[in-house]
Every structure is written in structure tokens, then in C-alpha cells.
N, C-alpha and C positions, 0 to 999 in steps of 0.2 A: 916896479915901474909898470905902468897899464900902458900900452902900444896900441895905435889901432894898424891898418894894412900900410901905410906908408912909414910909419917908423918901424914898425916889426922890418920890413925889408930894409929900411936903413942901416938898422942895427945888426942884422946877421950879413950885410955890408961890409960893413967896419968892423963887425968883432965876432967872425964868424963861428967861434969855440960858445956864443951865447946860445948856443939853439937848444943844448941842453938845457937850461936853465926857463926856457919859451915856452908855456902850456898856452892851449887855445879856451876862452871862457865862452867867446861865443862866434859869431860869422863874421864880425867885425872889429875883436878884440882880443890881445894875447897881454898875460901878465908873463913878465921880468922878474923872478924871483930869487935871488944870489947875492953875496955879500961882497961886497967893497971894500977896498980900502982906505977909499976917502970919496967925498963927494964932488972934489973937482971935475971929475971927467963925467959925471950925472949930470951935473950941473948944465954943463955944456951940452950932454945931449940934447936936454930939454930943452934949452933955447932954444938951439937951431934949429932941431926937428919938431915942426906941427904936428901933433897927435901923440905926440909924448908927453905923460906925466906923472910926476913924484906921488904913490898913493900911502908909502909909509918909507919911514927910515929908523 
């Protein structure tokens, strides 16, 4: 998942064990890279948070 600065902070929010899995690509943007179990709870991220998006699954 590609975060930019408002879901990146959303996300280690809500699931604060993600930060390992958080590299920085550039000044404005961090990839999400770890495995799921299912994509219900992606899903969801992505809606709700703006600046979140699905780049592979």
C-alpha cells in the first residue's frame, strides 16, 4: 500500500506494530509492504483514508 503523510500517520495510529513494515520512498510518500490475511481491513483502510492506495496484492 503507497501512504502519503496523512495516512502513513493514520496507519501507525491504528496499527501501531506497522512501522516495521513502513520504508520511506520519498519526502512525501512511504510504501506498506506485509502480508494479510484478507483484504477486508485494506479495503477499509482505503476508503476512509485519503492518500491511501492499493499498488499490488
Amino acid at each position: 500500500m503507497e501512504l502519503d503523510v496523512k495516512a502513513r500517520n493514520v496507519m501507525l495510529e491504528c496499527f501501531p506494530m506497522s512501522e516495521k513494515y513502513i520504508t520511506q520512498i520519498d519526502d512525501n510518500t512511504w510504501l506498506l509492504d506485509t502480508i494479510v490475511c484478507g483484504l477486508q481491513y485494506v479495503k477499509s483502510f482505503v476508503l476512509m483514508v485519503e492518500g491511501a492506495k492499493l499498488v499490488e496484492s
